[in-house]
PyMOL Python script that loads the backbone (N, CA, C, O; Angstrom):
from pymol import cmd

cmd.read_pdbstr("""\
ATOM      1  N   UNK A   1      -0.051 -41.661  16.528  1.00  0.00           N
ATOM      2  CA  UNK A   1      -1.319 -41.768  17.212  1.00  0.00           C
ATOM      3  C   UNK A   1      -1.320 -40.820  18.415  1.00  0.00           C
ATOM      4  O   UNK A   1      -0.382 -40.514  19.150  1.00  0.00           O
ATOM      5  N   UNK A   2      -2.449 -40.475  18.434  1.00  0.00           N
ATOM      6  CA  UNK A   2      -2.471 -39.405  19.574  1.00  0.00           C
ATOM      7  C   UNK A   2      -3.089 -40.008  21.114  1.00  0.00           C
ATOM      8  O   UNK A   2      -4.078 -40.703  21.345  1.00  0.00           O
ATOM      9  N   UNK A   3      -2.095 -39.447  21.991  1.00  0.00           N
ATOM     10  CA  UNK A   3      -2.383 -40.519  23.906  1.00  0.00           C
ATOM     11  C   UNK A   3      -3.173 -39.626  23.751  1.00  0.00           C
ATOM     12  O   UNK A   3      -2.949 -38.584  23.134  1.00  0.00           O
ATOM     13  N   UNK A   4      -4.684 -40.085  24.561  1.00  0.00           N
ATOM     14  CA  UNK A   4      -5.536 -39.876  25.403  1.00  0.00           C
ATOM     15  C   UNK A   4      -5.178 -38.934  26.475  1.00  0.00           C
ATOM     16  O   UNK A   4      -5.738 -37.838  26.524  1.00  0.00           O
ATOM     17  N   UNK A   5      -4.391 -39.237  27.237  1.00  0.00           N
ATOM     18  CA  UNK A   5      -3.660 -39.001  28.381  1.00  0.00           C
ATOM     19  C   UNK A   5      -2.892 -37.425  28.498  1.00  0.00           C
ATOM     20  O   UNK A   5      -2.992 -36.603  29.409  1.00  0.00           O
ATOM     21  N   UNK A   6      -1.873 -37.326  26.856  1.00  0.00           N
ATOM     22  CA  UNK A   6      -1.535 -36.664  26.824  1.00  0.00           C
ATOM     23  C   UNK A   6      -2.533 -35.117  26.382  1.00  0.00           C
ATOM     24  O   UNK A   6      -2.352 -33.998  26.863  1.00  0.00           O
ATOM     25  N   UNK A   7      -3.462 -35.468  25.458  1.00  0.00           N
ATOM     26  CA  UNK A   7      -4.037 -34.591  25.578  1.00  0.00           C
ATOM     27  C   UNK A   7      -5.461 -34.152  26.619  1.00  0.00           C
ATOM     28  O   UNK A   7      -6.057 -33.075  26.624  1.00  0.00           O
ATOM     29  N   UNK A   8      -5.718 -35.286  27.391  1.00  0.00           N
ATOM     30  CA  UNK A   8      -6.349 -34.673  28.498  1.00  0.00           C
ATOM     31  C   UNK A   8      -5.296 -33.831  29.249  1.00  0.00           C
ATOM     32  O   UNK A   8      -5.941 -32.825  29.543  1.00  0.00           O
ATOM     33  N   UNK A   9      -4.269 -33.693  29.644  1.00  0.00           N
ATOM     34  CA  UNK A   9      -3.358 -32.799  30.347  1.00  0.00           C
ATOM     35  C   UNK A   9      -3.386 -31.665  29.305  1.00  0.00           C
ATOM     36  O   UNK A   9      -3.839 -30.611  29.751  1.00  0.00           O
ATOM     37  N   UNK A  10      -3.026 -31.651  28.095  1.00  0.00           N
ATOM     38  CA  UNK A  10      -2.811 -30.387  27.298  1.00  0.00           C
ATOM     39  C   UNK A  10      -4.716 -29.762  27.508  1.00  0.00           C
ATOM     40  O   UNK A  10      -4.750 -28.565  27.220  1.00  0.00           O
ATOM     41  N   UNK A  11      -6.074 -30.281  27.895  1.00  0.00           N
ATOM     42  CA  UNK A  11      -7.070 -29.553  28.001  1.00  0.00           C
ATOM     43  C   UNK A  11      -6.673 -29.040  29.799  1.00  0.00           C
ATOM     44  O   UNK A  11      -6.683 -27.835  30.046  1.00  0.00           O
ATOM     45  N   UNK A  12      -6.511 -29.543  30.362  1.00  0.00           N
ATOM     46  CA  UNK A  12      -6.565 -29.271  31.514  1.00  0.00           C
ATOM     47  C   UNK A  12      -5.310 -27.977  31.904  1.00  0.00           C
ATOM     48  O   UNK A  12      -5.506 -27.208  32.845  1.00  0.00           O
ATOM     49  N   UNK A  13      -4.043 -27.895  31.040  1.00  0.00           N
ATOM     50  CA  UNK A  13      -2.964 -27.030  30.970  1.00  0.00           C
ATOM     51  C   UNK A  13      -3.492 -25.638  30.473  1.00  0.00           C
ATOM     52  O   UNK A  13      -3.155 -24.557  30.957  1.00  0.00           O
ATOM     53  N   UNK A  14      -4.535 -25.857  29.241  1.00  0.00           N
ATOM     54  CA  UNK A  14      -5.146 -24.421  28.983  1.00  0.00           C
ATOM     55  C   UNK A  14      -6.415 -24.084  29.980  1.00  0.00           C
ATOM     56  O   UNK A  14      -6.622 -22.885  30.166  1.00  0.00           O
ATOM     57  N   UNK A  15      -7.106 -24.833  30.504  1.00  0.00           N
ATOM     58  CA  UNK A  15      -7.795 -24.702  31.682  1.00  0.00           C
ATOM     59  C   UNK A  15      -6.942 -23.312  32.856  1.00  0.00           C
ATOM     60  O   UNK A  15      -7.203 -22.155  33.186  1.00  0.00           O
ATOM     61  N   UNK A  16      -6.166 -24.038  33.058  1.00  0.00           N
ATOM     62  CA  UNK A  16      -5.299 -23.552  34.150  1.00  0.00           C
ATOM     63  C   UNK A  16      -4.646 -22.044  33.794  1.00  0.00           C
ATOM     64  O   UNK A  16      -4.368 -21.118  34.556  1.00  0.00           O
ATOM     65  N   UNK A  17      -4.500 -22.172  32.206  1.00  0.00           N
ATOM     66  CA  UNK A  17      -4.490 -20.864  32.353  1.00  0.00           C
ATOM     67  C   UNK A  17      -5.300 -19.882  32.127  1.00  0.00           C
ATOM     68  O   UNK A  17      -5.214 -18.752  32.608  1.00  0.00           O
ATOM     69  N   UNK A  18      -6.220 -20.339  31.287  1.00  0.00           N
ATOM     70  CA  UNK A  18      -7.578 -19.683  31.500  1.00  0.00           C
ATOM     71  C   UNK A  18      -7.737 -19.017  33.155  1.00  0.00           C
ATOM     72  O   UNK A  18      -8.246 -17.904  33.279  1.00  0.00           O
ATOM     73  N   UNK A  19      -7.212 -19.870  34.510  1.00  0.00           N
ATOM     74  CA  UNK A  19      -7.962 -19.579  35.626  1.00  0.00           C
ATOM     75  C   UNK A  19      -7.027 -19.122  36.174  1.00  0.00           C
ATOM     76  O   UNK A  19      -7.203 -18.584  37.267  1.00  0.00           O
ATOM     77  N   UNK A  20      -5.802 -19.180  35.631  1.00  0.00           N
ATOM     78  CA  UNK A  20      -4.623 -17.575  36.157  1.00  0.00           C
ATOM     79  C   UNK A  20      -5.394 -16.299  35.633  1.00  0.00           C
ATOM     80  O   UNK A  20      -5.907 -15.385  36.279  1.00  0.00           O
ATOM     81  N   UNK A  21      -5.324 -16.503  34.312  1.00  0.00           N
ATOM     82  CA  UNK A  21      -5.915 -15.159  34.089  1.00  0.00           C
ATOM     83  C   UNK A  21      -7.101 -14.183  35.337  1.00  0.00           C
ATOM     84  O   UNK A  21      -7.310 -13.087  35.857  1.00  0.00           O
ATOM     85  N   UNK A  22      -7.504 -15.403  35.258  1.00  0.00           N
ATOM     86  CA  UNK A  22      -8.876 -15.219  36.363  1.00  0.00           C
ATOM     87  C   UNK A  22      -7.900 -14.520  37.641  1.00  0.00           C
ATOM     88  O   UNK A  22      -8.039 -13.373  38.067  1.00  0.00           O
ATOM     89  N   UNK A  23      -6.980 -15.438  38.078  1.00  0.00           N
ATOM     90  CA  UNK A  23      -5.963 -14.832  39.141  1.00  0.00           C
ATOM     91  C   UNK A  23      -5.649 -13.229  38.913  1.00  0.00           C
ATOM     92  O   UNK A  23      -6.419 -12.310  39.193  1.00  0.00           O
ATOM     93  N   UNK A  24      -4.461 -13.126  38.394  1.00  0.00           N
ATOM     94  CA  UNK A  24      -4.328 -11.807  37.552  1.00  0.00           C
ATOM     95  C   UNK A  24      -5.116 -10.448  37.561  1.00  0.00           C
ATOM     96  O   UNK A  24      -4.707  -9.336  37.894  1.00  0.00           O
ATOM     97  N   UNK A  25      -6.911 -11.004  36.903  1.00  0.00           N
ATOM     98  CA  UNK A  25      -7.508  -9.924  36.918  1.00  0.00           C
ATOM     99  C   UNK A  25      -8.912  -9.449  37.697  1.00  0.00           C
ATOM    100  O   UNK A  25      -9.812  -8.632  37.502  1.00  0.00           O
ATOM    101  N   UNK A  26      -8.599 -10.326  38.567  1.00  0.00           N
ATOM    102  CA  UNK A  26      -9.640 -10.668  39.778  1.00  0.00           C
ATOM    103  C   UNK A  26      -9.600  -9.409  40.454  1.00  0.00           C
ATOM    104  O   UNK A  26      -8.561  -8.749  40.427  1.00  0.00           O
ATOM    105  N   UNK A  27     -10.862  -8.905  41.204  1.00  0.00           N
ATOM    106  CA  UNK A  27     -10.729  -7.707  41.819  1.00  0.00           C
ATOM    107  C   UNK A  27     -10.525  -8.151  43.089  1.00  0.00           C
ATOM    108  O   UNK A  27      -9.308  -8.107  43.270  1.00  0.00           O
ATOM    109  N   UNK A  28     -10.981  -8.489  43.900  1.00  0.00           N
ATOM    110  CA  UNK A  28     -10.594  -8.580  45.409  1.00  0.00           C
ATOM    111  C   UNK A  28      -9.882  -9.982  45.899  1.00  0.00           C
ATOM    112  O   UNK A  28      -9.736 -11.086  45.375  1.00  0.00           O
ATOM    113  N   UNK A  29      -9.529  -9.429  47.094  1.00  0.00           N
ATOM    114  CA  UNK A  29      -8.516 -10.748  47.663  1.00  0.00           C
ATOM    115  C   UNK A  29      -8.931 -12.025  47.527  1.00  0.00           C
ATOM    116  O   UNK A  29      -8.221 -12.920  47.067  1.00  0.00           O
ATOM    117  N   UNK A  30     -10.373 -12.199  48.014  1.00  0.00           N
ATOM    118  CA  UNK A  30     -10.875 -13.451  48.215  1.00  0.00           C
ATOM    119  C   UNK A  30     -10.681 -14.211  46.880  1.00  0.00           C
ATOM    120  O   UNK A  30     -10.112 -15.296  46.762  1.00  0.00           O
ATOM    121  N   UNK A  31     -11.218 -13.504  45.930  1.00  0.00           N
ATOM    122  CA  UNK A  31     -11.351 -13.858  44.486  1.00  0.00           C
ATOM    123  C   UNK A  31     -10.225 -14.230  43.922  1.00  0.00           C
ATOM    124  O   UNK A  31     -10.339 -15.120  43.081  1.00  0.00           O
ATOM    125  N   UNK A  32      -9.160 -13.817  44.130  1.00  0.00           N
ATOM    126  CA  UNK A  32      -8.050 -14.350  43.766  1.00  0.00           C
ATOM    127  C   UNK A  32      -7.543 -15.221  44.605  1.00  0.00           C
ATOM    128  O   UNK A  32      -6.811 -15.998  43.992  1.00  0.00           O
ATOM    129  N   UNK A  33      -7.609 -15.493  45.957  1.00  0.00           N
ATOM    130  CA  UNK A  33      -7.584 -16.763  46.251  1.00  0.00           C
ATOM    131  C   UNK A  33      -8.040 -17.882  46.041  1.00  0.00           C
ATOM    132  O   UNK A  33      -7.285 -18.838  45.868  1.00  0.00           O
ATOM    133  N   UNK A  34      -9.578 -18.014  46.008  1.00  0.00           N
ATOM    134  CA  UNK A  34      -9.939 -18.756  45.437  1.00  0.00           C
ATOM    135  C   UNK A  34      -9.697 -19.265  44.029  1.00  0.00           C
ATOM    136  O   UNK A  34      -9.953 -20.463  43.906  1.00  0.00           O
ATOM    137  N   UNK A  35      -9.233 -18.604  42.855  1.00  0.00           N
ATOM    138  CA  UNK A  35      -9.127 -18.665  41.731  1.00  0.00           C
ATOM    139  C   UNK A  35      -7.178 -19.551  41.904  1.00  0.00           C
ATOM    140  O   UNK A  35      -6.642 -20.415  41.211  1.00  0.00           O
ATOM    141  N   UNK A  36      -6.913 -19.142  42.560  1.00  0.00           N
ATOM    142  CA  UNK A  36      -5.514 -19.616  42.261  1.00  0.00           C
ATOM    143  C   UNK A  36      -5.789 -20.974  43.127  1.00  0.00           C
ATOM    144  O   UNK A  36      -5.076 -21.898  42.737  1.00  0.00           O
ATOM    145  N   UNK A  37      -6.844 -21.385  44.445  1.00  0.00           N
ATOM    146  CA  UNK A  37      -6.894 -22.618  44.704  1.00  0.00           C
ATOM    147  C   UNK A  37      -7.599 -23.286  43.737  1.00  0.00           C
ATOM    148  O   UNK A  37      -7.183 -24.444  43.752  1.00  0.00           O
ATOM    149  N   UNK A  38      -8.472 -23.155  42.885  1.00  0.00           N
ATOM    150  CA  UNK A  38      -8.778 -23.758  41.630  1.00  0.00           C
ATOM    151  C   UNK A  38      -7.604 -23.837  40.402  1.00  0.00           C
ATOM    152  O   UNK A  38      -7.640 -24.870  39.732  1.00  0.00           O
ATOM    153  N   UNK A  39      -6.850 -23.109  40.146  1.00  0.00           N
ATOM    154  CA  UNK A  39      -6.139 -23.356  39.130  1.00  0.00           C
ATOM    155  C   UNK A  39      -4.905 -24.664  40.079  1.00  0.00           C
ATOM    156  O   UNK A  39      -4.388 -25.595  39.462  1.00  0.00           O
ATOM    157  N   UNK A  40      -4.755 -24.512  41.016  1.00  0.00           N
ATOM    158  CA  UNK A  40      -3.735 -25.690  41.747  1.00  0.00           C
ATOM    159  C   UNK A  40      -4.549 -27.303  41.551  1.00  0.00           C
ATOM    160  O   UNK A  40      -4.184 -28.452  41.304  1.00  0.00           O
ATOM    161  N   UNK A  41      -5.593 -26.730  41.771  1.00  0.00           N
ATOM    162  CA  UNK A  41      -6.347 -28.128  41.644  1.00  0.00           C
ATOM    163  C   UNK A  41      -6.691 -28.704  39.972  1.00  0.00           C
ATOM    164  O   UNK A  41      -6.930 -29.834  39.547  1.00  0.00           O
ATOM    165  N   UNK A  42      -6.599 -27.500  39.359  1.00  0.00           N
ATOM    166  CA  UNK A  42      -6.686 -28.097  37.826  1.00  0.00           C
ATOM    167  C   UNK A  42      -5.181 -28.740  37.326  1.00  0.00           C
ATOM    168  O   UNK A  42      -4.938 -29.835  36.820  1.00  0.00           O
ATOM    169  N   UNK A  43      -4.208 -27.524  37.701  1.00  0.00           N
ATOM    170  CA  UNK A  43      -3.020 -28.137  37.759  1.00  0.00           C
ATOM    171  C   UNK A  43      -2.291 -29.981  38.057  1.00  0.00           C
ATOM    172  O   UNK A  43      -1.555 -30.750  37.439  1.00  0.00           O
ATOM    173  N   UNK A  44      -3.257 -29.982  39.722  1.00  0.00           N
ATOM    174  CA  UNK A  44      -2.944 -31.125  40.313  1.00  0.00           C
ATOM    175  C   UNK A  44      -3.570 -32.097  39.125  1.00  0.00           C
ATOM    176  O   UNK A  44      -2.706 -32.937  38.873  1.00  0.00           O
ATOM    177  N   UNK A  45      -4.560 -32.274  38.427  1.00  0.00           N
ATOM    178  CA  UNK A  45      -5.103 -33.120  37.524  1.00  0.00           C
ATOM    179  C   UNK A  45      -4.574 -33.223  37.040  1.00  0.00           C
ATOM    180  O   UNK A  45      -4.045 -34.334  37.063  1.00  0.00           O
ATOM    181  N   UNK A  46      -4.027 -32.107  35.926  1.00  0.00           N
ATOM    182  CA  UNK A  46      -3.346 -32.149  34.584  1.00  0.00           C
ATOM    183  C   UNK A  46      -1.850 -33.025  35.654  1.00  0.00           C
ATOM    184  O   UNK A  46      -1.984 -34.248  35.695  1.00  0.00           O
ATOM    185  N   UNK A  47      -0.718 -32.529  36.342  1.00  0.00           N
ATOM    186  CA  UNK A  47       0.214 -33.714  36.783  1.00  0.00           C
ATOM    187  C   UNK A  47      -0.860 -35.395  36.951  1.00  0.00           C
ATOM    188  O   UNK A  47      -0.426 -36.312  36.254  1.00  0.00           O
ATOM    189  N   UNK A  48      -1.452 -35.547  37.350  1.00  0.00           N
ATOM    190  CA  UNK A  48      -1.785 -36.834  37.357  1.00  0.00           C
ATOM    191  C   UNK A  48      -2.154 -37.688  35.932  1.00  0.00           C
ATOM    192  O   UNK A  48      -1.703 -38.803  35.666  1.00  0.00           O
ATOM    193  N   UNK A  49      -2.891 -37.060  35.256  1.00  0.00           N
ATOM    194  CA  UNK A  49      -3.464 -37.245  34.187  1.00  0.00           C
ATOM    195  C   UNK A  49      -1.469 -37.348  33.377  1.00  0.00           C
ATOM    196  O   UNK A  49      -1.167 -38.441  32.897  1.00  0.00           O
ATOM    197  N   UNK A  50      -0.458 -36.286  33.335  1.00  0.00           N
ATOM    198  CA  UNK A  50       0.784 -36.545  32.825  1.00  0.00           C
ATOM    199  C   UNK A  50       1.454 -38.030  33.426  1.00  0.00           C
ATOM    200  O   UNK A  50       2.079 -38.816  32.715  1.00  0.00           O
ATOM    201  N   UNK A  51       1.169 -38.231  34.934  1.00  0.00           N
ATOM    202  CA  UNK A  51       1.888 -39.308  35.350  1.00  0.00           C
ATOM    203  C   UNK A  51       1.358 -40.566  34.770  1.00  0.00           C
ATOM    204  O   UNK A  51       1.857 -41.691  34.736  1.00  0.00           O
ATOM    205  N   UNK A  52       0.275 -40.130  34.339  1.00  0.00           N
ATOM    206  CA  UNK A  52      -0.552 -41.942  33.760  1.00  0.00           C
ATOM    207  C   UNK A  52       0.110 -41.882  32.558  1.00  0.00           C
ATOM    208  O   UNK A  52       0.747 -42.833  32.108  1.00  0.00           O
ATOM    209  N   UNK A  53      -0.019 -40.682  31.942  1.00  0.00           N
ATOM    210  CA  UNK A  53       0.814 -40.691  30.131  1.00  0.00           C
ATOM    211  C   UNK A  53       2.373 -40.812  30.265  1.00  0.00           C
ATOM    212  O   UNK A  53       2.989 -41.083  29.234  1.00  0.00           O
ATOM    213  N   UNK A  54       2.904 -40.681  31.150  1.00  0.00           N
ATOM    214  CA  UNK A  54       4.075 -40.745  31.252  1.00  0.00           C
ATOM    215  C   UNK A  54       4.749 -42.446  32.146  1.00  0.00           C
ATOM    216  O   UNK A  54       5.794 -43.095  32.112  1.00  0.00           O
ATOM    217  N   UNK A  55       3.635 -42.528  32.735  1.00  0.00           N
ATOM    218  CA  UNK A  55       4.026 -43.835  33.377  1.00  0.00           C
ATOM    219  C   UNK A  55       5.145 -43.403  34.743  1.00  0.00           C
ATOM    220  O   UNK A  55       6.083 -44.140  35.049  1.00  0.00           O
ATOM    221  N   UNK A  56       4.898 -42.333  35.331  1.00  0.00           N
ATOM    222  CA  UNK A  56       6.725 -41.717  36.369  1.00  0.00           C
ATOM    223  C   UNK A  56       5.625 -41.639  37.605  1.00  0.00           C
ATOM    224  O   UNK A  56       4.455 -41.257  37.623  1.00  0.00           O
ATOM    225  N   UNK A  57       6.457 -42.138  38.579  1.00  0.00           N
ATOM    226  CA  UNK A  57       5.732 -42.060  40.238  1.00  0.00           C
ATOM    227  C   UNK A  57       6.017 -40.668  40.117  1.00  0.00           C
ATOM    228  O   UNK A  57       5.092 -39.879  40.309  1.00  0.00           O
ATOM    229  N   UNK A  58       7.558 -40.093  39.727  1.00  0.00           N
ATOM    230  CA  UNK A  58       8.063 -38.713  40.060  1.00  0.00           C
ATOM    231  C   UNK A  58       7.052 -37.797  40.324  1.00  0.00           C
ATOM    232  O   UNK A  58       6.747 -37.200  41.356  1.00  0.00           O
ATOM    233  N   UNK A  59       6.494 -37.794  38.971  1.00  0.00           N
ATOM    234  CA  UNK A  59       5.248 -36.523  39.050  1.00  0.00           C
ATOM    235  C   UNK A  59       4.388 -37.145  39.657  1.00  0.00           C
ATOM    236  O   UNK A  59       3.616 -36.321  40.146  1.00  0.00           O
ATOM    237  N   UNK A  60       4.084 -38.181  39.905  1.00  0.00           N
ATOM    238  CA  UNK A  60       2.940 -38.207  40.809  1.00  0.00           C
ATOM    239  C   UNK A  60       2.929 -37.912  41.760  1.00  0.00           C
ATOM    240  O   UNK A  60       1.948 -37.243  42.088  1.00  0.00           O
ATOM    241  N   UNK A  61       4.195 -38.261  43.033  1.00  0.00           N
ATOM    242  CA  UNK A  61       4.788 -37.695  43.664  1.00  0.00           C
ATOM    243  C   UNK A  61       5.003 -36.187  44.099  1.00  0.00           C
ATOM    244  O   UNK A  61       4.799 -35.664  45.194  1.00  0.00           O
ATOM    245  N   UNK A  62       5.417 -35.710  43.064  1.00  0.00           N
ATOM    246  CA  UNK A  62       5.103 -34.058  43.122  1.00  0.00           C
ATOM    247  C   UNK A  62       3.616 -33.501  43.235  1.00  0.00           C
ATOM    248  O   UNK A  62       3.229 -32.814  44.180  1.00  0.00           O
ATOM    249  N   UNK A  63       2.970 -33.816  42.343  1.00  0.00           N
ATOM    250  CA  UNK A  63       1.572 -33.495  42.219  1.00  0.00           C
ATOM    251  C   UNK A  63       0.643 -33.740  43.849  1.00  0.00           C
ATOM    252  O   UNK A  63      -0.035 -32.964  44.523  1.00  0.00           O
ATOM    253  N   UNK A  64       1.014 -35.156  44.017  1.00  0.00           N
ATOM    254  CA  UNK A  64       0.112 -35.241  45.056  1.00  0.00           C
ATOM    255  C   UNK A  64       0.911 -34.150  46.679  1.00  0.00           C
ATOM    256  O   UNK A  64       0.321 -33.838  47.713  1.00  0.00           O
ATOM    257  N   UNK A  65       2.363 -33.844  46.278  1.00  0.00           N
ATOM    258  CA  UNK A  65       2.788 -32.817  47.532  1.00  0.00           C
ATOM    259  C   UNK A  65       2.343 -31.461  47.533  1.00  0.00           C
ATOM    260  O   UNK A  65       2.222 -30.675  48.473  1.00  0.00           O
ATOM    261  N   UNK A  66       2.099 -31.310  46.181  1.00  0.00           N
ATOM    262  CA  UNK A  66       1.610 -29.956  46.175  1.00  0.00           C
ATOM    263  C   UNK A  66      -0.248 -30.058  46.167  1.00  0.00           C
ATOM    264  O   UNK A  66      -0.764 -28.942  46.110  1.00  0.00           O
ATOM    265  N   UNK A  67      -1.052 -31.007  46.208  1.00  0.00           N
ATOM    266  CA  UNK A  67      -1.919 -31.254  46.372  1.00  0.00           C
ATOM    267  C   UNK A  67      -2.456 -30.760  48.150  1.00  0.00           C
ATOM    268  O   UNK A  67      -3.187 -29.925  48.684  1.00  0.00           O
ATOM    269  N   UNK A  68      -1.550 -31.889  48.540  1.00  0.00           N
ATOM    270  CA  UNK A  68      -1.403 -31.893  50.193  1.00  0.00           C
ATOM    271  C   UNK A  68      -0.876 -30.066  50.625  1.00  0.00           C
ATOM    272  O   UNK A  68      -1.606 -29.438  51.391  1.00  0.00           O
ATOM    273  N   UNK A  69       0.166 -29.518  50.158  1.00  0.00           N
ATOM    274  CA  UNK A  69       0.215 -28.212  50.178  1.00  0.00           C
ATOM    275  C   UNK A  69      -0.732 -27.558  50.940  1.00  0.00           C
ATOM    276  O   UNK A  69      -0.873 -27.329  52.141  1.00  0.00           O
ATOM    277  N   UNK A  70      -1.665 -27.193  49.396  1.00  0.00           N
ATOM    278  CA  UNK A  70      -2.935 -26.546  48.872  1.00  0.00           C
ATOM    279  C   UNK A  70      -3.433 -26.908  49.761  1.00  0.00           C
ATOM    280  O   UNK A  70      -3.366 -25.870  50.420  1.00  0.00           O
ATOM    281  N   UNK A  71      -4.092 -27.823  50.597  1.00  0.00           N
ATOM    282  CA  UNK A  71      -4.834 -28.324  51.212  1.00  0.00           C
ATOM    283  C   UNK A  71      -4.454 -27.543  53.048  1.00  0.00           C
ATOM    284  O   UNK A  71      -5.169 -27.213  53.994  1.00  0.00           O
ATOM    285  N   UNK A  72      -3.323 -27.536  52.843  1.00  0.00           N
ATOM    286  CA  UNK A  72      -2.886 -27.343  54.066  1.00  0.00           C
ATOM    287  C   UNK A  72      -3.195 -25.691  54.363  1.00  0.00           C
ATOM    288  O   UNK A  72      -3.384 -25.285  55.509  1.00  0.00           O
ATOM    289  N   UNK A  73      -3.223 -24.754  53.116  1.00  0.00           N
ATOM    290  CA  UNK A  73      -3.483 -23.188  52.618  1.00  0.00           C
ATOM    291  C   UNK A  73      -4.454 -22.954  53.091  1.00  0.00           C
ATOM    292  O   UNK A  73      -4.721 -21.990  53.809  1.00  0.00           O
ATOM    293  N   UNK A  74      -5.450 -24.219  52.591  1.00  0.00           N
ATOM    294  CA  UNK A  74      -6.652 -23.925  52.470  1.00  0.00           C
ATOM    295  C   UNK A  74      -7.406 -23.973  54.408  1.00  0.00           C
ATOM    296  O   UNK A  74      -8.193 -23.189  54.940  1.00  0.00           O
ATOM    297  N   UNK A  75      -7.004 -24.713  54.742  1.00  0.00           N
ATOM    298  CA  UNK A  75      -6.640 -24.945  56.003  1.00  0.00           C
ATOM    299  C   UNK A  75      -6.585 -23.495  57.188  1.00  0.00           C
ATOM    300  O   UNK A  75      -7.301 -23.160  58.131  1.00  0.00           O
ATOM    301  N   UNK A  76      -5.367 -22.923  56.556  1.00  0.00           N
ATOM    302  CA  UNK A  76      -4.804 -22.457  57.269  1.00  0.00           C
ATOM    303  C   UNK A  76      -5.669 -21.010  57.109  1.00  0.00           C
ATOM    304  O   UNK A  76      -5.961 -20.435  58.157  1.00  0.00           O
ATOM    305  N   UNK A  77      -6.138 -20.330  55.661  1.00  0.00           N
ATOM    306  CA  UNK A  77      -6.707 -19.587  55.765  1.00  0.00           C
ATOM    307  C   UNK A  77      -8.366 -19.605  56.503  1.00  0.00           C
ATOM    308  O   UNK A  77      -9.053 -18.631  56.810  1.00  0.00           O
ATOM    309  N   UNK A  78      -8.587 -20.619  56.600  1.00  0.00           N
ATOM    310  CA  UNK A  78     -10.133 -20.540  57.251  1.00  0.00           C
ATOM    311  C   UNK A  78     -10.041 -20.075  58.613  1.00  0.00           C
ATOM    312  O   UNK A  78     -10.850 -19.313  59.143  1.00  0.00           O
ATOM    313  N   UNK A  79      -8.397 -20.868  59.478  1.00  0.00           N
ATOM    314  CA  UNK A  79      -8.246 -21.018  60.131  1.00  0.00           C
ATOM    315  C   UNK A  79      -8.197 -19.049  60.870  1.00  0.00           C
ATOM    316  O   UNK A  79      -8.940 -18.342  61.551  1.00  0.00           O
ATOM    317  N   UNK A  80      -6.960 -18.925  60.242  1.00  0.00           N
ATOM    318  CA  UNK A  80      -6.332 -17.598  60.518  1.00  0.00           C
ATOM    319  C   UNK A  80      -6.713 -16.058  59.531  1.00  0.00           C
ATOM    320  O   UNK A  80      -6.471 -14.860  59.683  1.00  0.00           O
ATOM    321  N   UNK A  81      -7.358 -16.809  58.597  1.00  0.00           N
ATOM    322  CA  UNK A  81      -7.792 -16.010  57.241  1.00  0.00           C
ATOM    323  C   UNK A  81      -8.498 -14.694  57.791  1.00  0.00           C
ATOM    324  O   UNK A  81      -8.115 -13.638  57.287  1.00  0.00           O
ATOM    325  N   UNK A  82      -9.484 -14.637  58.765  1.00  0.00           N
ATOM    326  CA  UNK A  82     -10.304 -13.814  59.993  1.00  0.00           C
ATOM    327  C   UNK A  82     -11.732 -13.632  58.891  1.00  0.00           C
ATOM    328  O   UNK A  82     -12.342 -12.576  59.056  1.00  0.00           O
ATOM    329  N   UNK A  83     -12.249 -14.524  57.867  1.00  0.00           N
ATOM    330  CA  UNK A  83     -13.194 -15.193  57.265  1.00  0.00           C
ATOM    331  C   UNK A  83     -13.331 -14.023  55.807  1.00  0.00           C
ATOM    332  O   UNK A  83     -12.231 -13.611  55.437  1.00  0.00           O
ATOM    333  N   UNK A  84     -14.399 -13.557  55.100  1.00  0.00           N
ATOM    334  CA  UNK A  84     -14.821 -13.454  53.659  1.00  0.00           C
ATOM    335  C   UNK A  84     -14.527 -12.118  53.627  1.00  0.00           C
ATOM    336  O   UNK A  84     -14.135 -11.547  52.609  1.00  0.00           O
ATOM    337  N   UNK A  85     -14.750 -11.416  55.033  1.00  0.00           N
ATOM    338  CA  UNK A  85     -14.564  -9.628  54.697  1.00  0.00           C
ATOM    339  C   UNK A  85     -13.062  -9.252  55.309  1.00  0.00           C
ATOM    340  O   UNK A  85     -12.617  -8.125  55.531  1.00  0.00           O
ATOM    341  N   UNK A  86     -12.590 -10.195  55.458  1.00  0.00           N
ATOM    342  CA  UNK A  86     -10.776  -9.676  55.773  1.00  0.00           C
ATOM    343  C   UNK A  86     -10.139  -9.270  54.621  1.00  0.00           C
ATOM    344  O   UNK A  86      -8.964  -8.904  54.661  1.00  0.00           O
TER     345      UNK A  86
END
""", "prot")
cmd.dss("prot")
cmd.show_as("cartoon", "prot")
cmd.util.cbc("prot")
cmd.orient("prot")
């Protein structure tokens, strides 16, 4: 029988790379930042969506540090980033 669980993570895993690619062949800086803070956040799903199929705090654990991370990036570039035309 096929988990639910597991294959919501396997849609969300080709998601993610769908939005590297996007990383990869993005023309300007911004664009690839943004694209790689979206693929972290698709990422962060797909770990959560694994920790429910898997039943492990571990990855949840992980997921939500690198969640908090990202967050902190995101943060930091608004902060120091010197805004859209840097």
């Amino acid at each position: 029988m096929i988990d639910t669980w597991l294959s919501a993570t396997f849609c969300l895993a080709l998601v993610a790379l769908g939005v590297l690619v996007r990383v990869l062949r993005s023309g300007t800086r911004d664009d690839r930042y943004l694209a790689a803070m979206v693929a972290v956040t698709v990422v962060s799903g797909a770990g959560l969506t694994l920790s429910i199929a898997a039943g492990s705090l571990l990855v949840l654990d992980a997921t939500i540090a690198v969640i908090l991370f990202c967050f902190a990036g995101i943060i930091a570039r608004a902060k120091f980033g010197g805004g859209a035309g840097a």
